[in-house]
Each structure stands twice: as structure tokens, then as C-alpha cells.
Backbone as CSV, one residue per row, in Angstrom:
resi,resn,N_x,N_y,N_z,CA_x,CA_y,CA_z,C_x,C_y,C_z
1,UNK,-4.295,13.625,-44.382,-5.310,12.898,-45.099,-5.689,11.632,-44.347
2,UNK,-4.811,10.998,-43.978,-5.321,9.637,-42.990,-5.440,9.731,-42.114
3,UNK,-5.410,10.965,-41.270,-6.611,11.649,-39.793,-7.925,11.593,-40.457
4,UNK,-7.620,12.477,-41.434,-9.195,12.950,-41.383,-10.604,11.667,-42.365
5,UNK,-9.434,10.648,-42.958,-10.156,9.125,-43.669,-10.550,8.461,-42.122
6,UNK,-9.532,8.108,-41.176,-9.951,7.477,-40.153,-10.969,8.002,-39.394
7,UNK,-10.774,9.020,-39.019,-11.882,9.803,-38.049,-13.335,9.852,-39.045
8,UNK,-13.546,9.753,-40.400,-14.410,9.593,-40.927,-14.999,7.880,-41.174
9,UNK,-14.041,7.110,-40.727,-14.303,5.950,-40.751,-13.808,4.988,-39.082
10,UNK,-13.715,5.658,-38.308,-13.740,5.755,-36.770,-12.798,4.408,-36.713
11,UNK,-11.477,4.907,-37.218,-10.282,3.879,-37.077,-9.049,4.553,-36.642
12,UNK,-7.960,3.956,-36.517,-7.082,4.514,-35.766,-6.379,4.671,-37.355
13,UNK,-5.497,6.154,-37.427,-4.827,6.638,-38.336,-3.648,5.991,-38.534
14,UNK,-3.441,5.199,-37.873,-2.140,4.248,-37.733,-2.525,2.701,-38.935
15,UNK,-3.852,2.374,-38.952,-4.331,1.101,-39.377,-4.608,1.682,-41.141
16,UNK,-4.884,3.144,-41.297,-4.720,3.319,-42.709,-3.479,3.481,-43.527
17,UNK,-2.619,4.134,-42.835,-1.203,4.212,-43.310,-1.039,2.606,-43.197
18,UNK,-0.899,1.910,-42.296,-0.496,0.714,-42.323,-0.761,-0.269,-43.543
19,UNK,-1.971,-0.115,-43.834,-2.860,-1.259,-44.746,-3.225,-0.488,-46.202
20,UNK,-3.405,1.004,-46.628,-3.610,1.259,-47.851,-2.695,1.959,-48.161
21,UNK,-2.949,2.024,-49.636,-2.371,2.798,-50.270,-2.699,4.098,-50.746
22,UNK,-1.343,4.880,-51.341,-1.479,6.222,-51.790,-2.485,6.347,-52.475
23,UNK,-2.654,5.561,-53.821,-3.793,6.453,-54.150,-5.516,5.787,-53.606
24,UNK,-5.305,4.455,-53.297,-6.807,4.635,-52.078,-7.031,5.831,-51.357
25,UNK,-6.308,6.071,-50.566,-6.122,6.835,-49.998,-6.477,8.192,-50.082
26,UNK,-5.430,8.754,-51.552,-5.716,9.883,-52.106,-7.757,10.142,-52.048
27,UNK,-8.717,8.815,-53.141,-9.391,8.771,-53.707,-10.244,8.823,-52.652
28,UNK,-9.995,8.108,-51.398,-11.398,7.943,-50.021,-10.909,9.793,-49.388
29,UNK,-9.895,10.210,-49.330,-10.131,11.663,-48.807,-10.559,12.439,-49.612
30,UNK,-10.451,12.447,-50.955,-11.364,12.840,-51.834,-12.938,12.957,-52.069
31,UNK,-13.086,11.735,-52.279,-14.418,11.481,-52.158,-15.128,11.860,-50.635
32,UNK,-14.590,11.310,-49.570,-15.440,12.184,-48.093,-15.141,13.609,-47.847
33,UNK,-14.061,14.361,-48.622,-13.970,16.017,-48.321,-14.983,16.626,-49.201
34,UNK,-15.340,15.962,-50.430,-16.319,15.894,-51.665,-17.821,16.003,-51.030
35,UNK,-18.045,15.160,-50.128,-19.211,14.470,-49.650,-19.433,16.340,-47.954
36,UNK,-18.504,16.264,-47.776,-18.697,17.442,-46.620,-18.455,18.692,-46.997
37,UNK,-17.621,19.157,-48.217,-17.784,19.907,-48.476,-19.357,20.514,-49.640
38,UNK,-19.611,19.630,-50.308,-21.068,19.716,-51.010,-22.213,19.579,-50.071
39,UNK,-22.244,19.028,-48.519,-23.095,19.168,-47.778,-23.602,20.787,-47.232
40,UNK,-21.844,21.503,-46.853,-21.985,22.587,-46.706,-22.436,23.514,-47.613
41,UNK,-22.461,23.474,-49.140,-22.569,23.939,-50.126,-24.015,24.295,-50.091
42,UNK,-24.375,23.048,-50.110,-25.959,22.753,-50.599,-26.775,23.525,-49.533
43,UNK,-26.101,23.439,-47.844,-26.976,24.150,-46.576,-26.264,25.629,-47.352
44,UNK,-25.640,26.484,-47.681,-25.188,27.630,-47.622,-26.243,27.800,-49.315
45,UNK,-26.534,27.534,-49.795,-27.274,27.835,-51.312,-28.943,27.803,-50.497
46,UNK,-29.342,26.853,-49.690,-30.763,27.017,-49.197,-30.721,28.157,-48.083
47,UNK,-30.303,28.704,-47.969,-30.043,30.004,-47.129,-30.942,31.129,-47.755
48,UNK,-31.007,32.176,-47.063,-31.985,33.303,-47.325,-31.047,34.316,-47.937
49,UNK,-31.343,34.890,-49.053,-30.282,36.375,-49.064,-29.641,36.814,-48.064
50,UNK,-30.414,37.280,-47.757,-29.582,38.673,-46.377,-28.453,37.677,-45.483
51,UNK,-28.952,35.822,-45.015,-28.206,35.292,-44.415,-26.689,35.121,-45.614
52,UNK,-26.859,34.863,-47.200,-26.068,34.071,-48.037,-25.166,35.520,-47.798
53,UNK,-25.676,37.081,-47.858,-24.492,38.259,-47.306,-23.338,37.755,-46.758
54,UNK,-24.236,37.648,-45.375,-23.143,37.674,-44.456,-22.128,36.156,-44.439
55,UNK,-22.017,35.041,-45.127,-21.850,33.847,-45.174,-21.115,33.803,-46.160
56,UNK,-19.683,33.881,-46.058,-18.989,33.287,-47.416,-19.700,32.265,-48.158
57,UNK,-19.148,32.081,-49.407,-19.791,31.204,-49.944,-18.357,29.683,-49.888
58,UNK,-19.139,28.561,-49.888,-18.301,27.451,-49.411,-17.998,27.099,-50.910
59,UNK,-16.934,25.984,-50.856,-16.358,25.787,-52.976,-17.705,24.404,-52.766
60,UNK,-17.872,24.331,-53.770,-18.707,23.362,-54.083,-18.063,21.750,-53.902
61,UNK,-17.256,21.650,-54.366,-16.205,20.575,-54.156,-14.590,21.043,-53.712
62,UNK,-14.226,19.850,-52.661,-12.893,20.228,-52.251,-11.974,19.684,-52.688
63,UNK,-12.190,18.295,-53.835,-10.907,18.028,-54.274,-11.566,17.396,-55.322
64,UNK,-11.042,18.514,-56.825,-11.718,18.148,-58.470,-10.316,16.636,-58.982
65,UNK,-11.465,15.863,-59.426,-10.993,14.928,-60.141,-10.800,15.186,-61.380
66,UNK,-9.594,14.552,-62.377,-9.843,14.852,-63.569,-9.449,13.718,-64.362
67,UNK,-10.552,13.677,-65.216,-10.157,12.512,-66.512,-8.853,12.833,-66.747
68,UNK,-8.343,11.833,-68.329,-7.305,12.171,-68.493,-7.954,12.579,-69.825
69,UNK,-9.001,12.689,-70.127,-9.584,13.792,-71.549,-9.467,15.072,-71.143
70,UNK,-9.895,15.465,-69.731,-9.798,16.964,-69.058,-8.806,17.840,-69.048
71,UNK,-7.403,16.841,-68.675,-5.790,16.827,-68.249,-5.326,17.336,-69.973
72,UNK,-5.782,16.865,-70.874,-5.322,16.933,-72.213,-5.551,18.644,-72.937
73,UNK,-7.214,18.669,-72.562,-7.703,20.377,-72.928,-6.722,21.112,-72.020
């Protein structure tokens, strides 16, 4: 997770472990796997049939947040 926060924020993976915390942390790889995985989403949905065939389909989001109303149902 703090490869892929730094390299999204062009810092050394050493300076995020160093300076944040777990759940910063957790919440910024969240939110930017969120942000790249719904990019891919959105290009794979404007696609043509015959291309959306051959093209798995990507998850819409890569990491679901949940209230704690959600956690309860």
C-alpha cells in the first residue's frame, strides 16, 4: 500500500511509512485504487459490444468503504 500511495504521489515509500499513519494510509490507498480503478471502469463501459466480449469487465471500485450503519445490516 505505501508503494503504490508514494508512486501515486511521487515520494519515496520510505517518507510514508515514516510520517503516516495506518489508517491515513489505509484511506489515501483507498481512495487512489478507487480513483484508477473507476477510471478503468468507466473506459471499459464506453466500449463497443463486440470490444466489452472480449474485455473482462473491471470491479467498479477496488476498495468498498463502509459506514458503520452498513457494518450493522
Amino acid at each position: 500500500m505505501a508503494h503504490y500511495v508514494a508512486k501515486v504521489l511521487k515520494q519515496r515509500p520510505n517518507l510514508i511509512l515514516d510520517g503516516w499513519g495506518v489508517a491515513e494510509l489505509l484511506v489515501a490507498y483507498g481512495q487512489y485504487a478507487n480513483e484508477e480503478s473507476y477510471s478503468n471502469f468507466l473506459e471499459w463501459k464506453s466500449l463497443g459490444n463486440e470490444t466489452k466480449r472480449k474485455v473482462k469487465k473491471p470491479k467498479e471500485y477496488a476498495v468498498l468503504f463502509y459506514t458503520n450503519d452498513d457494518l450493522a445490516d
